[in-house]
MIDREN-627325 format. One record per atom (N, C-alpha, C): residue in three letters; x, y, z. Coordinates in steps of 0.2 Angstrom, whole numbers, plus 5000, padded with zeros to 4 digits. Atoms other than C-alpha are relative to their C-alpha. Example, Ala and Ser with C-alpha at 12.3 -4.5 7.8 and 13.67 -1.06 7.14 Angstrom:
<nodes>
ALA500449945000ALA506249785039ALA500450065000SER499649944999SER506849955036SER499650055003
</nodes>
This chain:
<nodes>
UNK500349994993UNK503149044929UNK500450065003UNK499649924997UNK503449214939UNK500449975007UNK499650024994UNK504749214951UNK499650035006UNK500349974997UNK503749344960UNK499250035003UNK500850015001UNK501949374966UNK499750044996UNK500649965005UNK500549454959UNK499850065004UNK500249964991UNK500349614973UNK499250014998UNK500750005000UNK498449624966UNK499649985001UNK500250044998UNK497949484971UNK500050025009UNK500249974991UNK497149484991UNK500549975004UNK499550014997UNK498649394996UNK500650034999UNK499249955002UNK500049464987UNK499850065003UNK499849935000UNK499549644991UNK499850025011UNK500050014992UNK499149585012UNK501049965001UNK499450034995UNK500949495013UNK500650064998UNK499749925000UNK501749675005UNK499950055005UNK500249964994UNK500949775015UNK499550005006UNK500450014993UNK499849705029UNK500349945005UNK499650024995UNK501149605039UNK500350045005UNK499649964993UNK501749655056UNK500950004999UNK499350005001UNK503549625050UNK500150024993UNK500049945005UNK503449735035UNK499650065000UNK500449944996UNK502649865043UNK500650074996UNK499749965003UNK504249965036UNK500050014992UNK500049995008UNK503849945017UNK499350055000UNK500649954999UNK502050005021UNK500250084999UNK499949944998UNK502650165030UNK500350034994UNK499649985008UNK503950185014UNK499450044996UNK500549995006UNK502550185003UNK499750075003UNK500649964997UNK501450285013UNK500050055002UNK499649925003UNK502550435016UNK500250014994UNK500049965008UNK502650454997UNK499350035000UNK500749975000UNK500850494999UNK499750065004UNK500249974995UNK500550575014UNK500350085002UNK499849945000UNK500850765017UNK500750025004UNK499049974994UNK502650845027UNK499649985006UNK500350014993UNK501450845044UNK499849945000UNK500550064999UNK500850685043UNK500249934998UNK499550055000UNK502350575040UNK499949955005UNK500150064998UNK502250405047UNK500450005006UNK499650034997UNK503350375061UNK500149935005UNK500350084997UNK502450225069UNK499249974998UNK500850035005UNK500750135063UNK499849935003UNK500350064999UNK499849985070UNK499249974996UNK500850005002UNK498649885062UNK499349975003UNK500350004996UNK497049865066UNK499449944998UNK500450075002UNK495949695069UNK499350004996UNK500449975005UNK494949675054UNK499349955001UNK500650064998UNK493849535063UNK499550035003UNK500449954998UNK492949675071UNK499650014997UNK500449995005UNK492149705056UNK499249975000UNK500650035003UNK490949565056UNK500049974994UNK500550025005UNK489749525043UNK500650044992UNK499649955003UNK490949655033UNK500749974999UNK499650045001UNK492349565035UNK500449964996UNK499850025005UNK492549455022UNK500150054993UNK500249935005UNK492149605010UNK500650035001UNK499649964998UNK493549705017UNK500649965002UNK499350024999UNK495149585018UNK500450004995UNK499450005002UNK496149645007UNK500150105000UNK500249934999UNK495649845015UNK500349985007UNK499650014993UNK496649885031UNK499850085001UNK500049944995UNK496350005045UNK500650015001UNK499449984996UNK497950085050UNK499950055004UNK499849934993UNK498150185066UNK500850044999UNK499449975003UNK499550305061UNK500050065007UNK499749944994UNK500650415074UNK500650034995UNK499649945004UNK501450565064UNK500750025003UNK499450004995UNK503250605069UNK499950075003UNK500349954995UNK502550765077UNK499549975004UNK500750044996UNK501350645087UNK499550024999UNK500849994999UNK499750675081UNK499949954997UNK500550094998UNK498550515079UNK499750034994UNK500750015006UNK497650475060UNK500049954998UNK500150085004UNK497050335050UNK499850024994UNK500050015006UNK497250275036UNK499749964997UNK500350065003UNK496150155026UNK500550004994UNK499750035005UNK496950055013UNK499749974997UNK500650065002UNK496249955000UNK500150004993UNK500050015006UNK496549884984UNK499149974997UNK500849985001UNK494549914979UNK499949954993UNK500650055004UNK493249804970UNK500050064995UNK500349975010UNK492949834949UNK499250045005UNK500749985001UNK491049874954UNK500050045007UNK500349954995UNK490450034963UNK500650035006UNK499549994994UNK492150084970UNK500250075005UNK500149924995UNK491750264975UNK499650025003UNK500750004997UNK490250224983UNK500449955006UNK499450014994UNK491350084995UNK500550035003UNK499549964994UNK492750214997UNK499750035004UNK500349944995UNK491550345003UNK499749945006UNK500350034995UNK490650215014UNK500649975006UNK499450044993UNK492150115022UNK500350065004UNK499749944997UNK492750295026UNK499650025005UNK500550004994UNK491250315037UNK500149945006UNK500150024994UNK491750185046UNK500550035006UNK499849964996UNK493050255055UNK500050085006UNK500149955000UNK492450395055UNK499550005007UNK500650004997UNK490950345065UNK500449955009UNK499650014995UNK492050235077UNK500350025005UNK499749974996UNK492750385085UNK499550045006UNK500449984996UNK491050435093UNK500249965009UNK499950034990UNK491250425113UNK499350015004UNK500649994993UNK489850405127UNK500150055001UNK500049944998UNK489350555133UNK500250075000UNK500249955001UNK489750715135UNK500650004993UNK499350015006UNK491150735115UNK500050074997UNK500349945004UNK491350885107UNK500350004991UNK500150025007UNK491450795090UNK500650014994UNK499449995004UNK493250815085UNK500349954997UNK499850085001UNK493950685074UNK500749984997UNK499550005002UNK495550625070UNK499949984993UNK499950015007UNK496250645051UNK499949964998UNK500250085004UNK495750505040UNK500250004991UNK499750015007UNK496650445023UNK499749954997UNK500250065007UNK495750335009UNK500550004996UNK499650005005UNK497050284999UNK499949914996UNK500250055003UNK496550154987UNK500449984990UNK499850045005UNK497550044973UNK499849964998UNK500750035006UNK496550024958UNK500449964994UNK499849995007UNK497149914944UNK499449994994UNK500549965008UNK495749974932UNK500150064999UNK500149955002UNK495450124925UNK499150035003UNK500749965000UNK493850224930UNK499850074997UNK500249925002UNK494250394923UNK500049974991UNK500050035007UNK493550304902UNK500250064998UNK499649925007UNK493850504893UNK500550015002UNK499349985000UNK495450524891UNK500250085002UNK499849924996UNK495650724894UNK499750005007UNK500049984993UNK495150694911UNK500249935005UNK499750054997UNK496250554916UNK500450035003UNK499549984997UNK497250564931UNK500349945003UNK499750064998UNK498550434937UNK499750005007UNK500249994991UNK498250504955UNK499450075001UNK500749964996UNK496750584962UNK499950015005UNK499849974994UNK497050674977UNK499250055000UNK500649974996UNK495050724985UNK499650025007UNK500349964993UNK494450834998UNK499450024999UNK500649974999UNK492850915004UNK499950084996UNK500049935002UNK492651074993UNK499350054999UNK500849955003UNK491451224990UNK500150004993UNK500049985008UNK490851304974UNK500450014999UNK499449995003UNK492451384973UNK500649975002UNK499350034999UNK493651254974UNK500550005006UNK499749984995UNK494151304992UNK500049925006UNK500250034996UNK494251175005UNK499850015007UNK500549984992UNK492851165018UNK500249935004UNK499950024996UNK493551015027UNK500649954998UNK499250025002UNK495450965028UNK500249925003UNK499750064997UNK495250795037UNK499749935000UNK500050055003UNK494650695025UNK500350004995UNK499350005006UNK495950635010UNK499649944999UNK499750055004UNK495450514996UNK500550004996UNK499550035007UNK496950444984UNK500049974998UNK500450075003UNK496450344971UNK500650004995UNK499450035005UNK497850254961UNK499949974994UNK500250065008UNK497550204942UNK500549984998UNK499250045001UNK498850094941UNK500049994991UNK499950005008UNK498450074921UNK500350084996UNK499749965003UNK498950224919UNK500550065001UNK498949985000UNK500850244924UNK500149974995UNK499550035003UNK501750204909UNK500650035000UNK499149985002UNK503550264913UNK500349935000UNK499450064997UNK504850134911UNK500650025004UNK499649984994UNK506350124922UNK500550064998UNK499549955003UNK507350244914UNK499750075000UNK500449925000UNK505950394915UNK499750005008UNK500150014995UNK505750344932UNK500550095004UNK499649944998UNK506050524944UNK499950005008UNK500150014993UNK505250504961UNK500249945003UNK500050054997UNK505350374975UNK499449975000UNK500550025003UNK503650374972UNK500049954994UNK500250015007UNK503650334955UNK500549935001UNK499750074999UNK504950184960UNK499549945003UNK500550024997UNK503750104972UNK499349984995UNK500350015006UNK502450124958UNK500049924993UNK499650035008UNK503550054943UNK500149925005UNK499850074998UNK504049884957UNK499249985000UNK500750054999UNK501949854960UNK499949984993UNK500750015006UNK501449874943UNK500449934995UNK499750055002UNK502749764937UNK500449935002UNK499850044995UNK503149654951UNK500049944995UNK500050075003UNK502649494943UNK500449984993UNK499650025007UNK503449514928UNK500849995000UNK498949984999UNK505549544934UNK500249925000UNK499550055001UNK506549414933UNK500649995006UNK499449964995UNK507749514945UNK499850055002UNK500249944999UNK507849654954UNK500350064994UNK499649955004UNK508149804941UNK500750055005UNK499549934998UNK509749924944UNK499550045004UNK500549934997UNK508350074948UNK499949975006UNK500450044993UNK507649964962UNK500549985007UNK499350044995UNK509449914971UNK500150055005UNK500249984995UNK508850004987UNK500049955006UNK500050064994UNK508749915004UNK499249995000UNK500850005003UNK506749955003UNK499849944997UNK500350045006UNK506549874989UNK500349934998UNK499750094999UNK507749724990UNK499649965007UNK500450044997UNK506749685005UNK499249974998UNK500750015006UNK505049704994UNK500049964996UNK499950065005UNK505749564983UNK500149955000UNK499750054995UNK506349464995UNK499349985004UNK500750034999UNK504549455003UNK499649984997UNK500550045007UNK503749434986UNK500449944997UNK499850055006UNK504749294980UNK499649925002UNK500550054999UNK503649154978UNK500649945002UNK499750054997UNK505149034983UNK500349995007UNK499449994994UNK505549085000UNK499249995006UNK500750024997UNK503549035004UNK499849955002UNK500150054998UNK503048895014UNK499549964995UNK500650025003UNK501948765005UNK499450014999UNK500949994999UNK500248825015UNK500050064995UNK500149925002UNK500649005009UNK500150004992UNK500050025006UNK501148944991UNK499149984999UNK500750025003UNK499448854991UNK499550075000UNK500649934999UNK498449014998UNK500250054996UNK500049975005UNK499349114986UNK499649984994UNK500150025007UNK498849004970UNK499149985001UNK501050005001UNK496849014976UNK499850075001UNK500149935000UNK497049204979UNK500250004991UNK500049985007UNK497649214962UNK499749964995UNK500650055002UNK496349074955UNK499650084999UNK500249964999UNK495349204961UNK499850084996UNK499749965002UNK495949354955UNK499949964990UNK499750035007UNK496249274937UNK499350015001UNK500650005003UNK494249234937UNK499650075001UNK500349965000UNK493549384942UNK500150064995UNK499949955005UNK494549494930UNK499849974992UNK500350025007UNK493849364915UNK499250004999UNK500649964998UNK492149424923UNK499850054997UNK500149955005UNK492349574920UNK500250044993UNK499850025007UNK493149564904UNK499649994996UNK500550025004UNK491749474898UNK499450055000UNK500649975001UNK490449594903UNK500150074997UNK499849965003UNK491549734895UNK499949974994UNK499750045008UNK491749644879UNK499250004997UNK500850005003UNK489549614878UNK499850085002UNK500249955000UNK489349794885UNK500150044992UNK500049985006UNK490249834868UNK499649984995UNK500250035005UNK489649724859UNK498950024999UNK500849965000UNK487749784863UNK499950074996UNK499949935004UNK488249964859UNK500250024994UNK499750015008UNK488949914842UNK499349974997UNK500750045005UNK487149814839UNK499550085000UNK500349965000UNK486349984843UNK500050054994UNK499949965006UNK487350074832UNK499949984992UNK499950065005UNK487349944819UNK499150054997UNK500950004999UNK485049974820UNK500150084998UNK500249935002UNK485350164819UNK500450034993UNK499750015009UNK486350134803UNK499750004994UNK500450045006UNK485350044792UNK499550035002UNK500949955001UNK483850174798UNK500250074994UNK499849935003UNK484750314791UNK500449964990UNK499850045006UNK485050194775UNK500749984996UNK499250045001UNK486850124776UNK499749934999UNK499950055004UNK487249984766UNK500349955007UNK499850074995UNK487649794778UNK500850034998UNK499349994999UNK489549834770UNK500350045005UNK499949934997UNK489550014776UNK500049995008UNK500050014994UNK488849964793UNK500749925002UNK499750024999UNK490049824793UNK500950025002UNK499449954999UNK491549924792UNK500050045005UNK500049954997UNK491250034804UNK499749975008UNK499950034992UNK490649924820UNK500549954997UNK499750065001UNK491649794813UNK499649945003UNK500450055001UNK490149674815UNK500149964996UNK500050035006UNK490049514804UNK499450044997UNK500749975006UNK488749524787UNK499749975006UNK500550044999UNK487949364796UNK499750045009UNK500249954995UNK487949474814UNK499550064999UNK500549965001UNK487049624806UNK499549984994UNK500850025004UNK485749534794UNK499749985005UNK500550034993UNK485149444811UNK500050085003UNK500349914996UNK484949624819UNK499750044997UNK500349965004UNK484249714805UNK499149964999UNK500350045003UNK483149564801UNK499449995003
</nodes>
């Protein structure tokens, strides 16, 4: 049994980072991201019951109202993002803020900076020569130039950091290495023997949680557990269609049942029912 939560779950990754008394691990994290101007030095969050109908959809997505230690005013959307259609939801919930800032009458339509910052654990980049762990996007022209500097996505493929604690270089990359492998520790690592981060452990420990909260963890992570067996499965028959494909334009080009079984790793009795 884990000593520690699960953070990808809509509970674990709201009692991390969306309580008013960890508001300091948040900011942590969110200055590894966030540019020298635009460092955090206070941040409120913002009531997600507003929402609506949206609502439900959007609780484990936070609006943060951020004030920079130069006082300038931006927001941040947060979001551990849905498998299905996730850059069509980022751009959209990015509208909403955006749209929130409109005023009655007379405006001369200036908007405060806005941060998409969303933690994925899947992968979305499938070719490998053009995987990035982090994806840092703006508004650009044909030449690569940027035509609008106050919108930021950051999209985090959590699949693909593999450093261990020993190739670990940043603060970043600490922050990182404790999410992705939070539920597996035992203890805190040496690398992690920070105040940060002993408090980040100290919030995740599943024994320091009241029974209701223990219960509401174990149906977020119910949860969680069935969706990714979803998606799994419909990864598993997407392949498995694509190999009956291949399989069919095999035996047109007159490959042998062996031949074709070799090579999708089909059964016989799977490609004689497909051929047949």
């Amino acid at each position: 049994m884990s000593k520690y939560i699960n953070p990808y779950t809509d509970f674990g990754f709201k009692k991390i980072f969306g309580e008013e008394a960890n508001k300091d691990l948040l900011i942590d994290f969110l200055n590894q991201l966030l540019p020298p101007h635009h460092q955090i030095a206070n941040l409120q969050f913002r009531n997600g019951e507003v929402m609506g109908e949206l609502s439900q959809d959007r609780k484990a997505i936070f609006d943060i109202h951020c004030q920079s230690t130069e006082g300038e005013r931006f927001i941040v959307e947060m979001q551990k993002a849905k498998v299905n259609f996730f850059k069509d939801r980022s751009l959209f919930y990015a509208t909403i803020p955006i749209r929130e800032q409109a005023k009655r009458g007379d405006w001369d339509f200036k908007l405060t900076p806005i941060y998409m910052i969303a933690i994925l654990d899947f992968q979305y980049d499938e070719q490998e020569e053009i995987q990035k762990f982090l994806r840092s996007v703006k508004l650009k022209d044909q030449d690569g130039d940027v035509f609008y500097d106050n919108l930021t996505f950051k999209f985090i493929q959590m699949p693909l950091f593999d450093k261990d604690a020993s190739e670990l270089e940043t603060h970043f990359d600490k922050w990182i290495y404790f999410l992705k492998n939070l539920e597996t520790f035992d203890s805190i690592p040496h690398i992690l023997e920070e105040d940060i981060f002993e408090k980040a452990f100290s919030v995740a420990e599943l024994a320091k949680m009241t029974p209701e909260q223990y219960e509401q963890y174990q149906e977020s992570l119910l949860t969680y557990i069935e969706v990714k067996e979803v998606v799994k499965t419909a990864e598993e028959e997407g392949r498995k269609k694509e190999k009956i494909l291949v399989a069919q334009k095999m035996k047109q080009i007159g490959l042998s049942i062996e031949q074709i079984c070799n090579i999708t790793g089909l059964s016989e009795k799977e490609i004689k029912h497909i051929i047949s």
